[in-house]
C-alpha positions as CSV (number, residue, x, y, z in Angstrom):
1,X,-24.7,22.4,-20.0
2,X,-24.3,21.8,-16.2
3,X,-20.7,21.7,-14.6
4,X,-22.0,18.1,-14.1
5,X,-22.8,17.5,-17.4
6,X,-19.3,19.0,-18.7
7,X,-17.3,16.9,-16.3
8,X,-19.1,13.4,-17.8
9,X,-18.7,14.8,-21.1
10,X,-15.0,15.2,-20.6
11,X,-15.0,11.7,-18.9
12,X,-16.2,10.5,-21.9
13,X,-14.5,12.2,-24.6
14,X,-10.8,10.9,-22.4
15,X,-12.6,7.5,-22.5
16,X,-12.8,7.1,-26.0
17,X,-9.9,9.3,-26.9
18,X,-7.5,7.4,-24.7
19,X,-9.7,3.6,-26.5
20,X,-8.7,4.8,-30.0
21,X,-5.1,5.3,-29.1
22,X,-5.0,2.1,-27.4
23,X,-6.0,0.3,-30.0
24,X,-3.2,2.8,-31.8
25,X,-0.3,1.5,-30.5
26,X,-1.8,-2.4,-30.0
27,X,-3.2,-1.9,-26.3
28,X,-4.5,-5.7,-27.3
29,X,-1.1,-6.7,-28.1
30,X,0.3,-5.2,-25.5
31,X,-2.0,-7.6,-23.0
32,X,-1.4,-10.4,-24.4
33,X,2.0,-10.2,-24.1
34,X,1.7,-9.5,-20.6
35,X,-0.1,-13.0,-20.2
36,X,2.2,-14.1,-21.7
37,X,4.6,-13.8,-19.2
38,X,4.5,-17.2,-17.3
39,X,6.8,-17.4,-13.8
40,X,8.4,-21.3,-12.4
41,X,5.2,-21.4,-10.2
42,X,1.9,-19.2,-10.4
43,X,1.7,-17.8,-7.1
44,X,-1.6,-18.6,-5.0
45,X,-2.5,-14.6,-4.3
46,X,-5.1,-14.6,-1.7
47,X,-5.0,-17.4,-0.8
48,X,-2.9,-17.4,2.7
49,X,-5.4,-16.6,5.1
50,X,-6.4,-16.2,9.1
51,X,-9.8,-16.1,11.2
52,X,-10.9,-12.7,10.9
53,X,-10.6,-10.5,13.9
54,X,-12.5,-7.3,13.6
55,X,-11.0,-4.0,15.0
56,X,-13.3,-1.1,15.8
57,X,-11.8,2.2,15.2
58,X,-12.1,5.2,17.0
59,X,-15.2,6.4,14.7
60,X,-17.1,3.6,14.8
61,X,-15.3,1.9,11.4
62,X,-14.8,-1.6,11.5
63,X,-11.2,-2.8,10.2
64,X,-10.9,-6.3,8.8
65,X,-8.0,-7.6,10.7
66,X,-5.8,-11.0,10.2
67,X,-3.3,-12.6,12.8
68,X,-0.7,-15.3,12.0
69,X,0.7,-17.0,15.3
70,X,4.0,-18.5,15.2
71,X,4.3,-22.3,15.7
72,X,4.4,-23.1,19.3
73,X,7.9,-24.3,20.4
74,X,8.0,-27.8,21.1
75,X,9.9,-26.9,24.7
76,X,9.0,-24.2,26.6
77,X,10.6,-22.7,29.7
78,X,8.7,-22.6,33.2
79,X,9.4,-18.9,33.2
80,X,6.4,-16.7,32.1
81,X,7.1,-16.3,28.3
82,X,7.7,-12.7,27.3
83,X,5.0,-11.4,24.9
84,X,6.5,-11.9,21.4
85,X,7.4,-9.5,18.5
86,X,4.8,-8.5,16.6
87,X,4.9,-7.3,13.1
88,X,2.1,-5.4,11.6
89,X,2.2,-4.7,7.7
90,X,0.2,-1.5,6.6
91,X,-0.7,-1.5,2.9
92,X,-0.8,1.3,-0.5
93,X,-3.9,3.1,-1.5
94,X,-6.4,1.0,-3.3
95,X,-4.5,-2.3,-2.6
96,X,-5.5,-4.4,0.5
97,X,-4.0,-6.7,3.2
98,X,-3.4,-9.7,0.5
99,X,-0.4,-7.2,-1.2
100,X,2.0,-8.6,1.1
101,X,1.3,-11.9,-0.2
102,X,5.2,-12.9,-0.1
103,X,6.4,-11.3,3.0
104,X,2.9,-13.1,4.9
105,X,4.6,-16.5,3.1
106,X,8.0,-15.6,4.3
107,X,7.1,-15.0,8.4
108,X,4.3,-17.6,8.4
109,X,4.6,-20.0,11.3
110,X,7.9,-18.1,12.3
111,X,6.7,-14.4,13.8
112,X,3.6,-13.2,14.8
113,X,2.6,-11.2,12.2
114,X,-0.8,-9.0,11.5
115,X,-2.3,-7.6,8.3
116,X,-5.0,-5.1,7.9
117,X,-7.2,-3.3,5.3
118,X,-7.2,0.2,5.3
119,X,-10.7,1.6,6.0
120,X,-12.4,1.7,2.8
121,X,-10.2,-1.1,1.6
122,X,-10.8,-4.8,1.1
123,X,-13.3,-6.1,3.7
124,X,-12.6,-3.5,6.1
125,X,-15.9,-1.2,6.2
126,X,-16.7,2.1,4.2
127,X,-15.1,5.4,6.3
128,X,-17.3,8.7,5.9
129,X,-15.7,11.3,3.5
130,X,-14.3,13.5,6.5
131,X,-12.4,10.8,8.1
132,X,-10.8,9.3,4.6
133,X,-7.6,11.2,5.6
134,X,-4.0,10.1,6.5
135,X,-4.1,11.1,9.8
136,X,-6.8,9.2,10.3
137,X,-5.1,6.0,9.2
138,X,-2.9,6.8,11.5
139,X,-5.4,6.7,14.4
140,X,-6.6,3.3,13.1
141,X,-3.3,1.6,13.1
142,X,-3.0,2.7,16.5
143,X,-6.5,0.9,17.1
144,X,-5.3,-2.5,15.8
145,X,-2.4,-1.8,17.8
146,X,-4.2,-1.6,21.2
147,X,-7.1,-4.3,19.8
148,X,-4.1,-7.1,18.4
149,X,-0.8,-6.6,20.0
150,X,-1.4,-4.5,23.7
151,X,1.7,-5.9,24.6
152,X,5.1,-6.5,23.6
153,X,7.6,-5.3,20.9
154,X,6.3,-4.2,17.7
155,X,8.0,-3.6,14.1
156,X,5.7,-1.2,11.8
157,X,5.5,-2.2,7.7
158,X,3.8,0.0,5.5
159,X,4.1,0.2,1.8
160,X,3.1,3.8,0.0
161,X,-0.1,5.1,1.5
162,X,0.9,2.2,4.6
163,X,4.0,4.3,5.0
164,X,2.1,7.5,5.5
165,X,0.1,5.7,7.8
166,X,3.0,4.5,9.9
167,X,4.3,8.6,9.3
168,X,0.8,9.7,10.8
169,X,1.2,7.9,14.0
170,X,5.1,8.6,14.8
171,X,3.5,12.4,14.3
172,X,0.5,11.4,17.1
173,X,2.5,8.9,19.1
174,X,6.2,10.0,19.2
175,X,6.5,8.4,22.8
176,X,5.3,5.2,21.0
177,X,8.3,4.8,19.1
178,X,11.7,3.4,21.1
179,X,9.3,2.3,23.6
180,X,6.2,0.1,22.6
181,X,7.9,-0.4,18.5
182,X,10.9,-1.1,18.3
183,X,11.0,-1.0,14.3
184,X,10.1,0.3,11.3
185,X,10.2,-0.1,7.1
186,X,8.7,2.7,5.0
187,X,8.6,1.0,1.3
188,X,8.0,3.1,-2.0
189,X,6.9,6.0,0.0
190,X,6.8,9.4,1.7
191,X,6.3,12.0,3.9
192,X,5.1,14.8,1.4
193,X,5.6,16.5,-2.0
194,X,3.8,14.0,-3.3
195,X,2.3,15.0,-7.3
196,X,-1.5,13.0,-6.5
197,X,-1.8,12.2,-10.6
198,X,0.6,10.1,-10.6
199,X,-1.1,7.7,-8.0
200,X,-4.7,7.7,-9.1
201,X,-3.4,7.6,-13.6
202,X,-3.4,3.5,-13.2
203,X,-6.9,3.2,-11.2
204,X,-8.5,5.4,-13.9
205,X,-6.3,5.1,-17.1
206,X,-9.3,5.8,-19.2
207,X,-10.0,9.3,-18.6
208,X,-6.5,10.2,-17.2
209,X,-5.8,12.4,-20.5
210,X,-9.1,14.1,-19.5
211,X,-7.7,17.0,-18.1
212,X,-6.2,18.4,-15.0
213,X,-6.5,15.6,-12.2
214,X,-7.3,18.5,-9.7
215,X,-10.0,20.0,-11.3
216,X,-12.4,16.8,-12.2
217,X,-11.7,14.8,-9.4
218,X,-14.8,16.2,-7.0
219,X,-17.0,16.2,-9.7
220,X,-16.0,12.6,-10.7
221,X,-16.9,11.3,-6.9
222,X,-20.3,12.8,-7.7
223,X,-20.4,10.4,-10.4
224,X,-18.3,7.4,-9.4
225,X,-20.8,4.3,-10.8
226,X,-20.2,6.3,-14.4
227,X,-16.6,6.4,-13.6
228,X,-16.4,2.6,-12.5
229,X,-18.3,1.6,-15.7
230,X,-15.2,3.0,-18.1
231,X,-12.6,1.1,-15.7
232,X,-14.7,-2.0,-16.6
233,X,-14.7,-1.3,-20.3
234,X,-10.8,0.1,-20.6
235,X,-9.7,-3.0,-19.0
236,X,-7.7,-4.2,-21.2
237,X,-5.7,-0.4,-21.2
238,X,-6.1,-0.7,-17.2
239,X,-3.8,-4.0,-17.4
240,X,-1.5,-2.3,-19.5
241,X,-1.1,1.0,-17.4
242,X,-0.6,-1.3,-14.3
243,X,2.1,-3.1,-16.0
244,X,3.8,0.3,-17.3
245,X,3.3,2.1,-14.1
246,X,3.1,-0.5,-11.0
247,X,6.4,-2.1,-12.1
248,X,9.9,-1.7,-13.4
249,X,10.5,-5.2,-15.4
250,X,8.3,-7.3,-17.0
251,X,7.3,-9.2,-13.9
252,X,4.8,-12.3,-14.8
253,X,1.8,-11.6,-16.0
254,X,0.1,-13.2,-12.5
255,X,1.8,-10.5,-10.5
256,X,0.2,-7.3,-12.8
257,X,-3.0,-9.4,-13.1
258,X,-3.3,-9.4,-9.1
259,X,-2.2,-5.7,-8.9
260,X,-4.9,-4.9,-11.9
261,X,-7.8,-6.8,-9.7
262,X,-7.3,-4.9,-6.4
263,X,-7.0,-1.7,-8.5
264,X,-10.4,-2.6,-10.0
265,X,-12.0,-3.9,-6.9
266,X,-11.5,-0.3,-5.3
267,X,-14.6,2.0,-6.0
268,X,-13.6,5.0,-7.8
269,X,-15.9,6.8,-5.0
270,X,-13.2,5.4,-2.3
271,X,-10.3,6.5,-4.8
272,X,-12.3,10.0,-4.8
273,X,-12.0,10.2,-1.0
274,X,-8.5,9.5,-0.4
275,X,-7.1,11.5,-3.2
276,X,-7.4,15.3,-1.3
277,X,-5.0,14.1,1.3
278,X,-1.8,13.6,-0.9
279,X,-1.6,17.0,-2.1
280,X,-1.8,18.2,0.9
281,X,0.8,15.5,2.8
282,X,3.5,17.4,4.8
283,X,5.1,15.6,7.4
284,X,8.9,15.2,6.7
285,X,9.4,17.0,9.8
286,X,8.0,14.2,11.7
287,X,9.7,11.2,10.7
288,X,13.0,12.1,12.9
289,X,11.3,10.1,15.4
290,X,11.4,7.2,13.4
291,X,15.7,7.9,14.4
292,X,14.6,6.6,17.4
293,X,14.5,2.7,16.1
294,X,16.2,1.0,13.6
295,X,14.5,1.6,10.3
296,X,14.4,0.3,6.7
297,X,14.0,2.1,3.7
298,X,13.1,0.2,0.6
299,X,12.2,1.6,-2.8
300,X,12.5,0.5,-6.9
301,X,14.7,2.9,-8.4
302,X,12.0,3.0,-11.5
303,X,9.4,3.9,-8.9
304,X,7.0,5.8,-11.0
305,X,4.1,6.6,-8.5
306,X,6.6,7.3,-5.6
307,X,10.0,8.2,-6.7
308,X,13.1,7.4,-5.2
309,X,13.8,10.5,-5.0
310,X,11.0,10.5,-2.0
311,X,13.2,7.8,-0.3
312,X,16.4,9.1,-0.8
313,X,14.8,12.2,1.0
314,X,13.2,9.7,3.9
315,X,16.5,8.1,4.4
316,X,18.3,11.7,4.8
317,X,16.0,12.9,7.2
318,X,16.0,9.4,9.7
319,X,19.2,9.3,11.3
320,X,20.8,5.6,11.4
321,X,18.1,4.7,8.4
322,X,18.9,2.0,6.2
323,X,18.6,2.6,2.6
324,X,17.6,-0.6,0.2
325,X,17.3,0.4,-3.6
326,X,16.1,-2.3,-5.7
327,X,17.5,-1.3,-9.1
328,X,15.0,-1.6,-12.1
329,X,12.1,-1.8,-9.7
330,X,8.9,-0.3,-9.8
331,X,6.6,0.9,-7.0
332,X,5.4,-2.3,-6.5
333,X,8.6,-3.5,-4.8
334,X,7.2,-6.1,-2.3
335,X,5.8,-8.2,-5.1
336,X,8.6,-7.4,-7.8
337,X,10.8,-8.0,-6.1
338,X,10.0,-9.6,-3.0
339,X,13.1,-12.0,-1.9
340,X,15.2,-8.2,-1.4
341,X,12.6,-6.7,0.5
342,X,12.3,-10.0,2.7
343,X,16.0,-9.7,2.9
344,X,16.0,-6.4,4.1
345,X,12.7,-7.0,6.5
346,X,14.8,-9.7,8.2
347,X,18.0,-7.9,8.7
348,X,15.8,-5.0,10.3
349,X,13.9,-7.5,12.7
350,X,17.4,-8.9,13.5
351,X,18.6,-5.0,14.2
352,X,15.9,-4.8,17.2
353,X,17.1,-7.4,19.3
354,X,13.8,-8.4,20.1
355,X,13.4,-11.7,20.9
356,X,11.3,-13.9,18.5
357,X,13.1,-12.4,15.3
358,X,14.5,-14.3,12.9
C-alpha cells in the first residue's frame, strides 16, 4: 500500500475508532446537553456588520476588511480635527473577523475600530502555501494598516494566532511601535513553545487519536476533501471537543455552536497550511518592543490550546505589561468571557492617552 493509501487508512481507522467511543461515553448526550445551555439573550453572532473594504496585500492576496466609524459629534471645533484612534482586532487560527463579536458591540459608534480576516480565513482570499506563515500575517496587518488607518494613533488586538500576528510585525516594524501604535493586547497567546496538536485536536477531533500530529499532517493536505468529509460526519464529537477544549465553563450552547461553525467553515487544506508555522514559532525575544507601549495581557487560566503559562511568560518578558487572568476560562476568552476582556481593553485604551478613547 502507498504512503497515501496508509495515511487515509489511518484517517479512517481514527474516524471510526474515535465514533465508537463517542458513542461510548454518550458523545449524543453530551450535545444535547450542550444545547441545552440557554443564555438571558441568544446573541446575534454575525450579524454586526460594515461595507466591505478590500485590502490588497503585498502578494497579491486580497484581505476582507471591515471599518466601524464612531458617531460624529454633534459639535465640532473649527480646528482641524486630529485623526482619531484606531483599533484594529487581529483574530485565532481558523476563526474569522466575526470572533470579536462582543468587543465590535462594545466600541460600536464609540471608537473607530477595524476587523479583518486572516488570509485564508473568512471572506478574505485563499494565500499560496509558501506565504501561509506568521510572518507573513505580519506583513498583512501592516497592509491594512497603511490601506485603513495611514494616520493617527493605533492600538493592536490580536487573539491567539492574531497575537502572533501583532508579535510578527513588532519583529518587522520595531520603529512602529511608541510611534504610529500606541497600544497593544495579546489574548490567549504567544510568542513560541507552542505544542501544534493541541491547536489543530478540535478542528479535526475525528482522527486526532490517529497518530502523531507531525507525521500525517502533510499527507492529510494531500487529501483535505477526505479529511473535510469526517469533520462533517463527527460533528456531533466536533461540538463536543469545542466545548471541552475552546472553553473553561459551560458557556451557552450559542457561544460553542458559533465557535464549532467557524471551526467547520475552515478547509482542513487551510488548517494544513498554517499548521508548520507553530512548531517552529520563536519570537519571545521580540516582544520587548511591545515595552515600548502600554500593553494588555489577557488569558483563561483553563486555557487548553494556549496555556497560561504562555502568558505568564508574555507578561514577564514586556516590561510595564498588564496581566488579566480570567479564572475558569478557556482559550476562548473574548467570547467566555467577554465583559473582563472589554474591561481590560478599555483600561488599556484609557492608558494611551490618545484622544478618542473611552
Amino acid at each position: 500500500m502507498s504512503v497515501r493509501g496508509k495515511v487515509i487508512g489511518a484517517v479512517t481507522v481514527g474516524a471510526v475508532g474515535l465514533a465508537a467511543a463517542g458513542a461510548g461515553v454518550g458523545v449524543n448526550r453530551q450535545r444535547r446537553r450542550i444545547a441545552g445551555r440557554a443564555p438571558d439573550d441568544v446573541p446575534a453572532f454575525g450579524s454586526l456588520r460594515s461595507e466591505p473594504i478590500t485590502v490588497i496585500a503585498d502578494d497579491g492576496t486580497p484581505l476582507h476588511v471591515e471599518v466601524d466609524e464612531p458617531e460624529v459629534p454633534a459639535k465640532r471645533s473649527r480646528r482641524k480635527p486630529k485623526p482619531p484612534l484606531t483599533v484594529i482586532f487581529a483574530h485565532g487560527y481558523a476563526l474569522e473577523l466575526d470572533c470579536w463579536h462582543f468587543q465590535r458591540q462594545h466600541y460600536r459608534g464609540h471608537v473607530r475600530t477595524v476587523f479583518y480576516d486572516q488570509r485564508s480565513h473568512g471572506r478574505s482570499g485563499r494565500s499560496s502555501i509558501g506565504n501561509a506563515t506568521i510572518d507573513q500575517l505580519g506583513r498583512d496587518l501592516l497592509s491594512v494598516i497603511e490601506a485603513v488607518a495611514p494616520e493617527g494613533p493605533i492600538v493592536l488586538v490580536g487573539h491567539s494566532m492574531g497575537g502572533m500576528t501583532l508579535v510578527a510585525l513588532a519583529e518587522q516594524q520595531p520603529e512602529l511601535f511608541g510611534d504610529r501604535i500606541v497600544g497593544t493586547a495579546l489574548i490567549s497567546t504567544t510568542a513560541g513553545g507552542l505544542e501544534p496538536s493541541r491547536i489543530l485536536f478540535p478542528m479535526v477531533p475525528a482522527w486526532g487519536s490517529a497518530g502523531p500530529v507531525g507525521r500525517t499532517i502533510s499527507a492529510l493536505a494531500r487529501t483535505h476533501k477526505i479529511v473535510d468529509g469526517f469533520r462533517r460526519a463527527g460533528k456531533d464529537v466536533a461540538l463536543v471537543a469545542t466545548a471541552q477544549l475552546a472553553f473553561g465553563d459551560d458557556v451557552p450552547g450559542s457561544y460553542v455552536e458559533f465557535v464549532d461553525q467557524m471551526l467547520s467553515a475552515t478547509p482542513f487544506e487551510v488548517v494544513a497550511e498554517f499548521f508548520p508555522g507553530f512548531s517552529s514559532l520563536d519570537k519571545f525575544d521580540s516582544v520587548e518592543v511591545l515595552s515600548k507601549v502600554p500593553t494588555a495581557v489577557i488569558c483563561g487560566t483553563e486555557d487548553k490550546l494556549t496555556s497560561i503559562g504562555h502568558s505568564r511568560k508574555l507578561h514577564s518578558r514586556i516590561d510595564g505589561s498588564t496581566l488579566l487572568e480570567c479564572h475558569g476560562a478557556g482559550h476562548m476568552v473574548i467570547l467566555e468571557r467577554h465583559s473582563e476582556v472589554n474591561g481590560e481593553l478599555d483600561r488599556l485604551l484609557a492608558a494611551t492617552g490618545a484622544e478618542d478613547a473611552r
